[in-house]
C-alpha positions in Angstrom: 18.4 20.3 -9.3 22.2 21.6 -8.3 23.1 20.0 -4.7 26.1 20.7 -2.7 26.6 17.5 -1.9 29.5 15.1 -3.1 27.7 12.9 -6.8 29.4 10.0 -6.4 30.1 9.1 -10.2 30.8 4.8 -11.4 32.1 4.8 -14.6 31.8 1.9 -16.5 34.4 0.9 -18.9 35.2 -2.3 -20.9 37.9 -1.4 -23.8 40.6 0.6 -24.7 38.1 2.6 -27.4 35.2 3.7 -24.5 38.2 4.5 -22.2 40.0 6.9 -24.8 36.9 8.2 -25.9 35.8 8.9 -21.6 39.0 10.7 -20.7 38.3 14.4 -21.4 35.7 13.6 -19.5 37.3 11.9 -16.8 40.3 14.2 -16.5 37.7 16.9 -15.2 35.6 14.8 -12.9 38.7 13.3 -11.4 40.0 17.0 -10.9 36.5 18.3 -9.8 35.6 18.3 -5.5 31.8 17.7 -6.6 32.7 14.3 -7.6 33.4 10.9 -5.7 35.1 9.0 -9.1 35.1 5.1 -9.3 36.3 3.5 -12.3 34.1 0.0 -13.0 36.7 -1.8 -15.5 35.7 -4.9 -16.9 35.5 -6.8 -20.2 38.5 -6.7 -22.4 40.4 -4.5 -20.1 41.3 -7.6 -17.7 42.8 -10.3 -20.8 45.8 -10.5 -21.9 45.0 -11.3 -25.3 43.9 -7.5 -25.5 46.8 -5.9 -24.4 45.5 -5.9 -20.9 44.7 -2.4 -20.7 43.8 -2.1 -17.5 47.2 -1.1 -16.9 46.6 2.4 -18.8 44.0 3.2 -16.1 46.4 2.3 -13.7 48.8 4.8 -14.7 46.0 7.4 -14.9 46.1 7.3 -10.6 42.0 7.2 -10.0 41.3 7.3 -6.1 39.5 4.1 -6.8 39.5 1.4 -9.2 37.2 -1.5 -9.4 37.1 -4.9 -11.2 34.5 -7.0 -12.5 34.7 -10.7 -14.7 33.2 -12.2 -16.5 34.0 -11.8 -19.8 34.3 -14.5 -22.2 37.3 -15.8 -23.4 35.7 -17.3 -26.9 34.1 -16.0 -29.4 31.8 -18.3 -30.6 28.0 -17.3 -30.3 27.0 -20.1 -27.6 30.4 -18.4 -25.8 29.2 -15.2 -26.1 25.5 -15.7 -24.9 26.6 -17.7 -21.9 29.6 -14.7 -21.8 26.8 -12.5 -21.5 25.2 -14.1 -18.6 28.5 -14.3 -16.8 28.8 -10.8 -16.9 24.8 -10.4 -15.8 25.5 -12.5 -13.1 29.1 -11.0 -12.0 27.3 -7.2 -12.3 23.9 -8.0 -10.1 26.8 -9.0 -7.1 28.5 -5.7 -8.4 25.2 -3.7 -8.0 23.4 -5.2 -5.3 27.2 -4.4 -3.0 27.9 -0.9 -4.5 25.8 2.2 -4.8 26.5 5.8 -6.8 24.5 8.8 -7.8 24.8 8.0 -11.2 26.8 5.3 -13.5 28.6 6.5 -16.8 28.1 4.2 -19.7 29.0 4.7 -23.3 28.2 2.8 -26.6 26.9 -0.5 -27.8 28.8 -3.9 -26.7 27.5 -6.5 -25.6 29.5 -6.4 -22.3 28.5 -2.9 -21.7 24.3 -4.1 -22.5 25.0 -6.6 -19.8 26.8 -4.5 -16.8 23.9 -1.5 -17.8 20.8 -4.5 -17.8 21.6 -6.0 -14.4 21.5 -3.1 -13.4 17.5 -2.3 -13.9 16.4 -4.3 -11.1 18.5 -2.1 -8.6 17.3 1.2 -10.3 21.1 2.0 -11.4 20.6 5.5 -12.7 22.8 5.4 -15.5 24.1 7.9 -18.2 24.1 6.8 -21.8 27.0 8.4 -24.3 26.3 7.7 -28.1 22.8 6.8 -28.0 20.8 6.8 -31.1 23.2 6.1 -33.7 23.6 3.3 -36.4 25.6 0.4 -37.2 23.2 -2.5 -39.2 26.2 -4.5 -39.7 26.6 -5.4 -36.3 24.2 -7.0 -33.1 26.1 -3.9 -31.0 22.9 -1.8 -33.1 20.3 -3.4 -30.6 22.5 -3.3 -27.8 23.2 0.1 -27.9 19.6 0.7 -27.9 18.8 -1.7 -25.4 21.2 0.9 -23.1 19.6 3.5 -24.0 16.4 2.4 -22.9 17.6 1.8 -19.3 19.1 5.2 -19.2 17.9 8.4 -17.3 20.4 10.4 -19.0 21.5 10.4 -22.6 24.3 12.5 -24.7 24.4 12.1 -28.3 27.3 13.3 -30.5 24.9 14.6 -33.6 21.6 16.1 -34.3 20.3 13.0 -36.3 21.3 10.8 -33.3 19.3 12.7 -31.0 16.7 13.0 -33.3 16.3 9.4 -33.4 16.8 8.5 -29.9 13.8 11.2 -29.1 12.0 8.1 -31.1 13.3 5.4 -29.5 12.2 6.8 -25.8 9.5 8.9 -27.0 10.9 12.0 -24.9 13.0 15.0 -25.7 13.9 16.2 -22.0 17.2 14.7 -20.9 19.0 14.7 -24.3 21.8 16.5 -24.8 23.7 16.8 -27.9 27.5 17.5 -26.9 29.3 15.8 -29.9 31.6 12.9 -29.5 34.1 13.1 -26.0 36.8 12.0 -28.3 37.5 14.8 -30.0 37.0 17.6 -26.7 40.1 19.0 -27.1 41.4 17.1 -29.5 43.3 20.1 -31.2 45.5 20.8 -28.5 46.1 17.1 -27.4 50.0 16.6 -27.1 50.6 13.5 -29.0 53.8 11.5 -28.8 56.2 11.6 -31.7 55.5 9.0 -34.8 59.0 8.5 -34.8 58.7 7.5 -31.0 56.0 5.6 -31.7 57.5 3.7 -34.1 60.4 2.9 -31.9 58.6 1.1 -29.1 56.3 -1.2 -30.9 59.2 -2.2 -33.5 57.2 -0.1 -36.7 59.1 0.5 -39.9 59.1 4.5 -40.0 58.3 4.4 -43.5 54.5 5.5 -45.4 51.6 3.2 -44.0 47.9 2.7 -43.8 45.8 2.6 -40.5 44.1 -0.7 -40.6 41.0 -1.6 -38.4 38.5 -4.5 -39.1 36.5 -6.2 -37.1 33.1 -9.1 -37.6 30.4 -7.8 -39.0 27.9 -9.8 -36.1 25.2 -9.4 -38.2 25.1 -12.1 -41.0 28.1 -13.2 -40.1 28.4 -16.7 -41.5 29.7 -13.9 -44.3 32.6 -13.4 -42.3 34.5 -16.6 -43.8 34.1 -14.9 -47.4 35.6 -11.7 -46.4 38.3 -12.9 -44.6 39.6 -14.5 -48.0 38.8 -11.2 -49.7 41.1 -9.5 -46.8 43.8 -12.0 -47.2 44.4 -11.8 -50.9 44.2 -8.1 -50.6 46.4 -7.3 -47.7 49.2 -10.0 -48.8 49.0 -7.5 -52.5 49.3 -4.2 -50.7 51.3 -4.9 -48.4 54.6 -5.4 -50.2 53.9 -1.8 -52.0 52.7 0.0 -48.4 52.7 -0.7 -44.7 50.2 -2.0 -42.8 49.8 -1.0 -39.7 46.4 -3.5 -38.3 45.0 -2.8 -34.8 43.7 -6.2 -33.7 40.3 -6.5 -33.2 37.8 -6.2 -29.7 36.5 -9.1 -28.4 33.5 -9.5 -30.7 31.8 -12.5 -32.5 34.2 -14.4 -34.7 36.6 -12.1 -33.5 39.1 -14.8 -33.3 39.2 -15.7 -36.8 40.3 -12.1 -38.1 42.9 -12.2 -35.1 44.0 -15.8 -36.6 44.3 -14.2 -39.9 46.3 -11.1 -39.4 48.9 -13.5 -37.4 49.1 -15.1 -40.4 49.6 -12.2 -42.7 52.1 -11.2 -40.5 54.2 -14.1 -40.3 54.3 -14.1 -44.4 55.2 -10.8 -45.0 56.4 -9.1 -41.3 58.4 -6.7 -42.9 55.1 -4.9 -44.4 52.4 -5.9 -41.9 52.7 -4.3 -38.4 50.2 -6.1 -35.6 49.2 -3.8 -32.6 47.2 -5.2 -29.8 46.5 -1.9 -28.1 48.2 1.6 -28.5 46.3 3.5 -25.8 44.8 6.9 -27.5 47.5 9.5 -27.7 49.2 6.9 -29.6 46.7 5.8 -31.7 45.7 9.0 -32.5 49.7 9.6 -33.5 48.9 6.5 -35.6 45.7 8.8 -37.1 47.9 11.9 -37.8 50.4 10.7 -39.6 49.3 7.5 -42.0 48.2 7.8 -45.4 44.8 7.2 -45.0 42.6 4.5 -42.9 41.3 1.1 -44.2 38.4 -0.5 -42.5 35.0 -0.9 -40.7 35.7 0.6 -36.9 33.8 3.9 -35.8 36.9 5.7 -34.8 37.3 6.1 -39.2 33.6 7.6 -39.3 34.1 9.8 -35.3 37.9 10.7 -35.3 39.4 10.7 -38.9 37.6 13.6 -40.6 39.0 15.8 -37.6 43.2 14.6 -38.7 42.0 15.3 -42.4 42.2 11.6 -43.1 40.3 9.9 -45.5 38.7 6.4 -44.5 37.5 3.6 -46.8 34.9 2.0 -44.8 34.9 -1.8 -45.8 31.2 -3.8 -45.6 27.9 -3.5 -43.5 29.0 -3.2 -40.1 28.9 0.8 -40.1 25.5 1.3 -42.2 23.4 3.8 -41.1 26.0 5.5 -39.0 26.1 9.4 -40.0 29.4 10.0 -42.2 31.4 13.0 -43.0 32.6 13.3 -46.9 36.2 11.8 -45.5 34.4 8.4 -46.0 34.5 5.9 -48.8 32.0 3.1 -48.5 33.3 -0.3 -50.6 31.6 -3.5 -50.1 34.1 -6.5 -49.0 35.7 -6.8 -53.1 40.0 -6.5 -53.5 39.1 -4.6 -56.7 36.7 -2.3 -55.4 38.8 -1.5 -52.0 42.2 -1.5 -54.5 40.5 1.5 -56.8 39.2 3.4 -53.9 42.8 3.6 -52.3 44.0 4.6 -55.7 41.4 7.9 -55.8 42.4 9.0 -52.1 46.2 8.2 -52.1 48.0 11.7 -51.1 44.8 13.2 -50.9 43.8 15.1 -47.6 40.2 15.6 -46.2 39.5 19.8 -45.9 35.9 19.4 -44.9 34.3 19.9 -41.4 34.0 16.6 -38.9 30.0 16.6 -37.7 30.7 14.9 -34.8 32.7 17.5 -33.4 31.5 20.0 -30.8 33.3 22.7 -28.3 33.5 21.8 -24.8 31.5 18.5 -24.7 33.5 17.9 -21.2 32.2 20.9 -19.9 28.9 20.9 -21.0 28.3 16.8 -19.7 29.8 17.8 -16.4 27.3 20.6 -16.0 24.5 18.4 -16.9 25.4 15.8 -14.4 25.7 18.4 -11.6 21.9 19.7 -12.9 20.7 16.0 -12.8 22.1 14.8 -9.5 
């Protein structure tokens, strides 16, 4: 039902990937007189070990930015769990102190399942972005479902997600397929030089792979296996191509992959480059201009197709996910990962990207004002 009052709009964010992916989004509720905008930032936004990226939203100039801890500094699964009840506990304050008209939420961590669950109790009505998709390599699966199922609202970035999540909440009304926010726009996105880029984070401007891993959560007493496999394999390539390795979120065992790329780096810094956080523009500069991408993070199977990159997607943690024909699934094996990268080297994707959409901004701001 369209109202003429002011929606007053919580958004909650807890990583530099959910905020990149929100800020189409945001730009036009920020610059829209139908909205009251609070930013909710939590999670690995306020550590320093994460490139404390609250300071990004900061130099976005909301009206209004809140903060919420909680989240654990560990990364063991008794640190997690008692994480995750932290960040229950810290969010029922949160709720029980703040009201909005509705409450933006996007994706599957565990932080974001505990900010959306304490909610419930106070009837939060919240707004779930990338619902229904797939990852059985990682716990972030049921969590993502878990947050859909306390949603009124739900936007899905393809038709099999929707399909699904019409499933999972036995209902079709309130699902709205607008593609992923990440790439509204995308095409005319002014991104920051390479060369720039290069510059301030001390990057050899020379060829280079964009590398992403993180835990599979899932099984992950496998983790200590693939690590080896990832050692072996990044100390081979990376005295014939740069890596340049995003460190991973705040996950599981998140620690020991962190551990291990300092490592790497330290043996070989002259062909490993370690990035805590590039904000989007320059990640997506990072996109645009490597070779290809080496993996298991969602922004190879969302974002890639659309720069005509290719992505070898390493292991479980993505199963299930829908892919476009950019990606190359290899298990956790050098030899396996070594032959794929030799079939895509100079090669560029030409196919479509199914996750993108025209004016997903638009279309979930209209929605909201329908629904509020």
């Amino acid at each position: 039902m369209i109202s003429n009052k002011v929606i007053k709009i919580g958004v909650l964010t807890s990583s530099r990937a959910d905020y990149g992916i929100y800020k189409p989004l945001l730009i036009r509720i920020k610059n829209d007189s139908r909205f009251d905008l609070e930013i909710i930032a939590f999670g690995m936004h306020l550590q320093n070990q994460h490139g404390s990226t609250i300071k990004e939203i900061e130099s976005d100039n909301y009206k209004k930015i809140v903060r919420v801890q909680g989240m654990p500094t560990k990364d063991s699964k008794l640190e997690i769990s008692k994480g995750y009840a932290n960040l229950i506990s810290s969010f029922s304050i949160f709720w029980h102190a703040n009201k909005y008209d509705l409450v933006l939420a996007l994706g599957d961590r565990f932080e974001m399942n505990a900010a959306v669950q304490a909610g419930v109790v106070f009837e939060v009505n919240f707004a779930h972005f990338h619902g229904g998709e797939t990852s059985l390599g990682s716990l972030d699966n049921i969590y993502r479902d878990q947050i859909s199922l306390a949603s009124k609202i739900h936007f899905t970035s393809t038709h099999e997600s929707t399909l699904k999540l019409e499933k999972i909440l036995n209902k079709k009304k309130q699902i709205y397929n607008i593609g992923s926010l990440s790439l509204d726009g995308i095409e005319n996105l002014l991104l920051p030089k390479w060369t720039e880029v290069c510059k301030e984070f001390k990057i050899p401007s020379e060829k280079f792979v964009l590398v992403t891993f993180h835990p599979e959560t899932v099984k992950s007493e496998n983790n200590i296996t693939y690590l080896k496999e990832l050692k072996t394999l990044f100390l081979e390539m990376s005295y014939k191509l740069h890596l340049v390795i995003t460190m991973p979120n705040a996950d599981l065992l998140g620690n020991l992959y962190r551990k291990l790329f300092i490592e790497l780096n330290s043996l070989n810094p002259k062909g490993i480059s370690l990035i805590d956080s590039f904000g989007k523009l320059r990640y997506f500069s990072a996109m645009k201009n490597c070779d290809f991408l080496l993996g298991n993070s969602s922004s190879g199977i969302i974002e890639a197709a659309t720069f005509k990159k290719f992505f070898i997607n390493v292991g479980n943690r993505q199963n299930g996910r829908v892919k476009n024909k950019n990606v190359i699934d290899v298990p956790f094996n050098k030899l396996k990962i070594l032959d794929s990268i030799k079939k895509i080297r100079g090669l560029e994707y030409k196919g479509p990207n199914k996750y993108k959409k025209d004016s997903s901004s638009e279309f979930a701001v209209e929605i909201i004002i329908n629904n509020c």
